[in-house]
N, C-alpha and C positions, 0 to 999 in steps of 0.2 A: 619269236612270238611267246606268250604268257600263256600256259594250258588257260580252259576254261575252272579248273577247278582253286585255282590261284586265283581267279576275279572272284571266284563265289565266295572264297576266304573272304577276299577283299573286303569285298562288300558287305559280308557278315558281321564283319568288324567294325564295317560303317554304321549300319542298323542298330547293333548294340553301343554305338559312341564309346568304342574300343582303341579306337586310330588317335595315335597325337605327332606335330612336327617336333622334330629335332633339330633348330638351324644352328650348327659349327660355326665359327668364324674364327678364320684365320689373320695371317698374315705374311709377305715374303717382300724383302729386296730385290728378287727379281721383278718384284711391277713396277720401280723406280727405271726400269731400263727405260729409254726411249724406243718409242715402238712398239714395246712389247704386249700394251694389254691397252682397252677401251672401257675400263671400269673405273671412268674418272677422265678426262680432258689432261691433265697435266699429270707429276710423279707426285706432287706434294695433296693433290685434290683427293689421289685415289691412297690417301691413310686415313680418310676417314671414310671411305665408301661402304666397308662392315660394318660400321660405329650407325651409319646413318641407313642402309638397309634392315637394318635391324629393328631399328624403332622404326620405319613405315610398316614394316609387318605386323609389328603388333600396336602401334596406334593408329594406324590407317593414314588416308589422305590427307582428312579436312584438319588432321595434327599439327601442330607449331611443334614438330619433332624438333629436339634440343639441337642436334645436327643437321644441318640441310644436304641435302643432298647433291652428291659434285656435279660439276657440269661435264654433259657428256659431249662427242663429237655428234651424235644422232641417238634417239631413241629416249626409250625413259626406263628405269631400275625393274626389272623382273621382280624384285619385292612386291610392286605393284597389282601384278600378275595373282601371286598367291595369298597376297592379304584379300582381292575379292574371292578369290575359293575359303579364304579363312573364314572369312564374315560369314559368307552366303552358308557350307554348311557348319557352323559350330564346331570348328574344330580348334582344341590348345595347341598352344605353341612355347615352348622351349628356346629360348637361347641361351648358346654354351660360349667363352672367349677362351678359345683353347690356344688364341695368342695374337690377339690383334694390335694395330698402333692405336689407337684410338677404341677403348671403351665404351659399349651402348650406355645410354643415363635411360636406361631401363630396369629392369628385373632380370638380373642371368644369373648365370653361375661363372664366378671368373676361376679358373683350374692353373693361373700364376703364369701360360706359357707365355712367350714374347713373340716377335714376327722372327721368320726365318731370316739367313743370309742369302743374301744372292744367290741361290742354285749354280753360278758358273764357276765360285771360290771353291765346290768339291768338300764342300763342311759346312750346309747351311744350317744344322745342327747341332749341339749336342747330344750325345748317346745317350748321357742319363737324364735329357731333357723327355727327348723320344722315348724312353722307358716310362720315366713319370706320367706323360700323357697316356702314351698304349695300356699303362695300368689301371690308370681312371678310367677311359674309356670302356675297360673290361668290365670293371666291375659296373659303373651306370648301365651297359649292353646286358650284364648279367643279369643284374636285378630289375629295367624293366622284362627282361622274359618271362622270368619266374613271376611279377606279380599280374603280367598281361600275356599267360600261354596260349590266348587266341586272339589276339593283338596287331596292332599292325602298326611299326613306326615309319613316319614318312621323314627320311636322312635328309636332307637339305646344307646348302654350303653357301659361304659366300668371303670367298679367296684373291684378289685383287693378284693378276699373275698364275694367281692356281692352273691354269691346264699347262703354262708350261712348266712350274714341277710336275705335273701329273704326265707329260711326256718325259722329262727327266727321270721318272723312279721308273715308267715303264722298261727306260731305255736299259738304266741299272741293272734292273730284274732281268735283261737279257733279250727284251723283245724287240723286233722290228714296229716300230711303228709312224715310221719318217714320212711327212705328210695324212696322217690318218685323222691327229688331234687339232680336234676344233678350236675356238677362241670368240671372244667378245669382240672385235675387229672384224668388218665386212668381209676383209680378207685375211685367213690364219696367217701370220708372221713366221712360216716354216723356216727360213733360210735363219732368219735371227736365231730364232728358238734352236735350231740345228747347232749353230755355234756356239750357244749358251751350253747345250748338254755336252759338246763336246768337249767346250775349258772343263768343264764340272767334272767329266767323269774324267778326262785328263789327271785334273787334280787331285779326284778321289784316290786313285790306283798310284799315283805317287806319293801318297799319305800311306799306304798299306791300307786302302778300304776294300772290303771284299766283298766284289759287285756280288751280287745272287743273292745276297743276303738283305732281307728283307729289313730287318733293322739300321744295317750300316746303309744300306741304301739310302734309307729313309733321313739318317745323321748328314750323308754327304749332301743330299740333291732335293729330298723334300720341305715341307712345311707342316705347321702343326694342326691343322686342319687334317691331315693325311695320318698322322701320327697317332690320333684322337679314336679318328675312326676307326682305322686297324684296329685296335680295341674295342669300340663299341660291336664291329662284327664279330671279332672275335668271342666276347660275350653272351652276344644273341645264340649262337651258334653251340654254344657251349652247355648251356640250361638245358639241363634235363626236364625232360619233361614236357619241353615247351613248343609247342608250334607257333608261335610267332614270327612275321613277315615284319620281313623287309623290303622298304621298299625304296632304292638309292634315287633319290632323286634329282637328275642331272645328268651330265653325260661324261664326257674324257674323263673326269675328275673321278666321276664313282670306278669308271672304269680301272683307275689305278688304283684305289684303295681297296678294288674285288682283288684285284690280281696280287696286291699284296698279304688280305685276310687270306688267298688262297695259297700265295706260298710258304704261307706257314703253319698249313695244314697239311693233317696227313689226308689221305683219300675220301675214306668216310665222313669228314668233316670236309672236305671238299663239297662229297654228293650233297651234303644237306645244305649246302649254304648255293650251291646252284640253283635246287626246290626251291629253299624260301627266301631269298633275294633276287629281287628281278632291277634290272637299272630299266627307268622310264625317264623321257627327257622328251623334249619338244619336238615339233615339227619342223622347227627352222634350223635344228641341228641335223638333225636323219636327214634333210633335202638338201642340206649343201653342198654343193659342188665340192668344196675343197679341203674337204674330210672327209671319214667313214666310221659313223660310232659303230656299225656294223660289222665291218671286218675286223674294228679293233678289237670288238670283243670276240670273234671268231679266232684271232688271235691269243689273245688269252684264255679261253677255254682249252684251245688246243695244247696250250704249254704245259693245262693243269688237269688234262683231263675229264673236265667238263665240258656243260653245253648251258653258260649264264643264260637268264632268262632277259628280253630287251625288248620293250615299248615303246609308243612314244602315245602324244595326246593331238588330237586333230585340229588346235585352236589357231585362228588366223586373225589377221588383223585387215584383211582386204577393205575392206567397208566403213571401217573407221571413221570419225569424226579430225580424232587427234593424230597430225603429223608424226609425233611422235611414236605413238603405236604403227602407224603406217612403213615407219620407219623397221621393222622387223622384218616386214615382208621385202624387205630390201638387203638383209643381210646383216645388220647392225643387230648388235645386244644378242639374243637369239635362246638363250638361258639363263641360268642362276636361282640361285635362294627358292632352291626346290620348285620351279615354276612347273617346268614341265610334266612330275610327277604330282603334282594337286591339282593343275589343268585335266590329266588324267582322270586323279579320282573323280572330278567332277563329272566325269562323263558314267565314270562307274556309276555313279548316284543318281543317273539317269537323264543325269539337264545338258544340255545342247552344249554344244563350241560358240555357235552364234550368239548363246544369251550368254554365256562368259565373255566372248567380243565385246557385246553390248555394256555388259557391268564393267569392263575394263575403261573403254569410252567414257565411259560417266565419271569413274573412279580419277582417271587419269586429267579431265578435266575440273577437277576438284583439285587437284594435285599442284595443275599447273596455273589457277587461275582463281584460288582460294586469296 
């Protein structure tokens, strides 16, 4: 749970139009797996699925975005989701390509990363790629703190593949968490994904990669999404001075990028990054059967000596208009590109789940029928 003195932050931040998104976009060869991931219908669909979440967030629906959006098995792009929280309360948005295949034909910041390699090759990185990014990442986390010390940034991601690196680095780092990590897929693809970390850190440890460490981890098994951030927390974290919130928006994925901000801290940068980072993520991830963002993060609190703070936002799609949103309450899509944590806020600022339903409805059919 989130004390109440964390929503008041919150919320103060909100009132004084102190809160901006930060959306990441990555990219890995593990979502070319078969199987592996539902952010995109085919392997070749989902290298443009950053490219094209990207600009429905910040152009909206009724957009001729330069990319269209891939076809899925069911559902429709959680960008959707938080471009109506963007709209409705004024809030900026940031995109950063900390290595995608495909480029938004938007306004970002490109930081030069590429997509990762397969997480199963045990070197989906280079070292001094993952340095270059953790570096960046520190200093933009540094200096929004210092210019917004009552601030609130809402982290956001959108990784094609990402939770199984984000099970891979956990795995690294030394944690159990075999069946815990969620996925875009009705059903998590545990058994795959189990043998994907397994060649990986197989290969790791025959390369001389030395699991525990949060950098080589990051070089064998993660992506630059993951790489990015480390940095960014590490930054926020770091500002003197600053109390500024975090707020990771999303679920497995932020989970491994706390776990990793936290093992490369010593304790008292621990405590403070427990305080003012909270992971909030949806309701259709906290209610699945066949995960536990709950114990995963009981888990890594436990490794680091903390107690992470962990949300979610009450929004549902029961009553819908559109198949596609219906399609959530069925187990498909379920997160991404900070849904769940602007579903949230929106609750912070006072306005229902049901009139977020309603604007998603609407939005969604503009989307599909424009």
């Amino acid at each position: 749970m989130i004390p109440s003195s964390w929503c008041r932050s919150a919320k103060g931040a909100l009132l004084a139009k102190e809160v901006q998104v930060l959306l990441v976009l990555g990219g890995t060869a593990t979502a070319e797996v078969p199987g592996i991931s539902a952010a995109g219908a085919t392997p070749a669909s989902r290298q443009l699925t950053a490219a094209a979440d990207a600009e429905l967030l910040v152009m909206g629906p009724a957009a001729q975005c330069p990319h269209r959006l891939p076809p899925l098995l069911a559902g429709v792009s959680p960008a959707l989701i938080s471009w109506c929280v963007l709209e409705r309360l004024g809030l900026p948005a940031l995109v950063v390509d900390a290595g995608c295949a495909v480029a938004p034909a938007i306004p970002h910041i490109r930081l030069g990363g590429t997509p990762a390699r397969c997480l199963s090759s045990g070197k989906a990185m280079e070292l001094a790629a993952v340095l270059r990014l953790q570096q960046q990442g520190q200093r933009l986390g540094y200096r929004w703190a210092q210019c917004h010390p009552q601030g609130l940034l809402v982290l956001a991601e959108c990784v094609p593949g990402g939770t199984s690196t984000a099970e891979a680095v956990l795995s690294g780092l030394g944690l159990d968490v075999a069946g815990l990590v969620s996925g875009s897929m009705r059903v998590p693809p545990h058994g795959l994904r189990a043998t994907l970390v397994q060649r990986g850190i197989a290969a790791a440890i025959a390369r001389g990669c030395e699991l525990g460490n949060p950098l080589a981890v990051l070089a064998a098994l993660g992506d630059p999404f993951q790489a990015f951030s480390l940095g960014f927390l590490e930054g926020i974290a770091q500002a003197p001075g600053s109390e500024a919130q975090l707020l990771l928006a999303g679920g497995s994925q932020m989970a491994a990028v706390l776990a990793l901000a936290l093992a490369r801290s010593a304790l008292p940068l621990r405590q403070v990054m427990a305080q003012r980072f909270a992971v909030v993520t949806t309701a259709w991830v906290m209610q699945e059967a066949c995960s536990e963002l709950a114990e995963l993060l009981i888990r890594v609190g436990a490794s680091y000596g903390v107690e992470p703070l962990l949300a979610h936002s009450n929004l549902h799609f029961d009553n819908c208009k559109q198949q596609a949103l219906r399609d959530y309450e069925l187990g498909f899509v379920k997160e991404g590109v900070g849904a769940g944590g602007l579903s949230w806020l929106w609750e912070l600022a006072g306005f229902s789940p049901q009139a977020l339903a309603a604007a998603c409805d609407q939005a969604c059919a503009e989307l599909l029928y424009r």
